[in-house]
C-alpha positions in Angstrom: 29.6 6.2 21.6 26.8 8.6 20.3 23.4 7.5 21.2 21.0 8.5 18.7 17.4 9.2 19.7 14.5 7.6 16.6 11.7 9.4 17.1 8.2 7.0 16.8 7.3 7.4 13.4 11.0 6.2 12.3 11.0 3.6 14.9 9.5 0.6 12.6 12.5 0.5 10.8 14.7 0.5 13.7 13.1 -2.4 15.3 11.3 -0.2 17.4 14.3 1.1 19.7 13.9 4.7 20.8 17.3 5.3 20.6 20.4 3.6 19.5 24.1 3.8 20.3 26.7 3.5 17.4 29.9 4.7 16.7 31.5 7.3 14.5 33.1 10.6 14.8 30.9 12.5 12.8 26.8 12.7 12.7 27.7 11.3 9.0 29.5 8.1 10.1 27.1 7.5 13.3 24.3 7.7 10.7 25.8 5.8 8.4 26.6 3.4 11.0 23.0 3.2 12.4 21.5 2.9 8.8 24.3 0.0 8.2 22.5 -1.8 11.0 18.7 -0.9 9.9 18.9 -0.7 6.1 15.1 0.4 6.1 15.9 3.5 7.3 18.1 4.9 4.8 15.9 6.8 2.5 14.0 8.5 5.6 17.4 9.7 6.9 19.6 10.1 3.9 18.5 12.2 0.5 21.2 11.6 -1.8 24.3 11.8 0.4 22.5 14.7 2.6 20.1 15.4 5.2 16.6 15.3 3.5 15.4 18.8 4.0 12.3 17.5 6.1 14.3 15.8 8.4 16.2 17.9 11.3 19.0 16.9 13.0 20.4 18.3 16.6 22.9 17.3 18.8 22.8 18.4 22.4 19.8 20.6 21.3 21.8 22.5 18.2 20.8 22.2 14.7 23.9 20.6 12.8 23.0 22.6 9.9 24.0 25.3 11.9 27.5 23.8 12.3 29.4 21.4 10.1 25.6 19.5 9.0 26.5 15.8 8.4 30.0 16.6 9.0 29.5 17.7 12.7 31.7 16.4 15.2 30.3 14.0 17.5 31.9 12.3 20.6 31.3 9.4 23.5 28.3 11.0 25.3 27.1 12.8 22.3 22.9 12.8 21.8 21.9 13.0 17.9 18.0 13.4 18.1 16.2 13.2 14.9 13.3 15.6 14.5 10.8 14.7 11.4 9.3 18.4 10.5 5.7 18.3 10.6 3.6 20.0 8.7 -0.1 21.3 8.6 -2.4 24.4 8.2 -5.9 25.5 8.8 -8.4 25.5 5.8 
């Protein structure tokens, strides 16, 4: 099973686990699957059917938008971490 890691500020809507195992074969169906389980998380991981683009998602330390994005293989073992971009500046 993939274990996806919730980073704190998403981890009130996924009753505060810092990460979760699900299943799926893709980063598409493991999200789908963890969203399934922790509805209030859907619009902060999911823009339309897509990655919202403030949102970044690696597995194993890669950027899946670099590979197949949502439709990037995943497998038993697998880490999805989901990275919130942050932003600021200096005035």
């Amino acid at each position: 099973m993939p274990t996806i890691r919730i980073p704190p500020i998403l981890r009130p809507e996924a009753g505060n686990n810092r990460q979760v195992e699900t299943g799926g074969s893709t980063v598409r169906e493991a999200l789908n699957e963890l969203v399934t389980t922790y509805p209030g998380l859907a619009n902060r991981i999911f823009a339309g059917d897509e990655l919202p683009q403030f949102l970044n998602v690696f597995i194993d330390g890669q950027d899946v938008r670099l590979f197949d994005g949502l439709d990037t293989a995943v497998s038993p073992g697998t880490t999805v971490i989901l990275l919130p971009a942050v932003a600021g500046g200096a005035r």
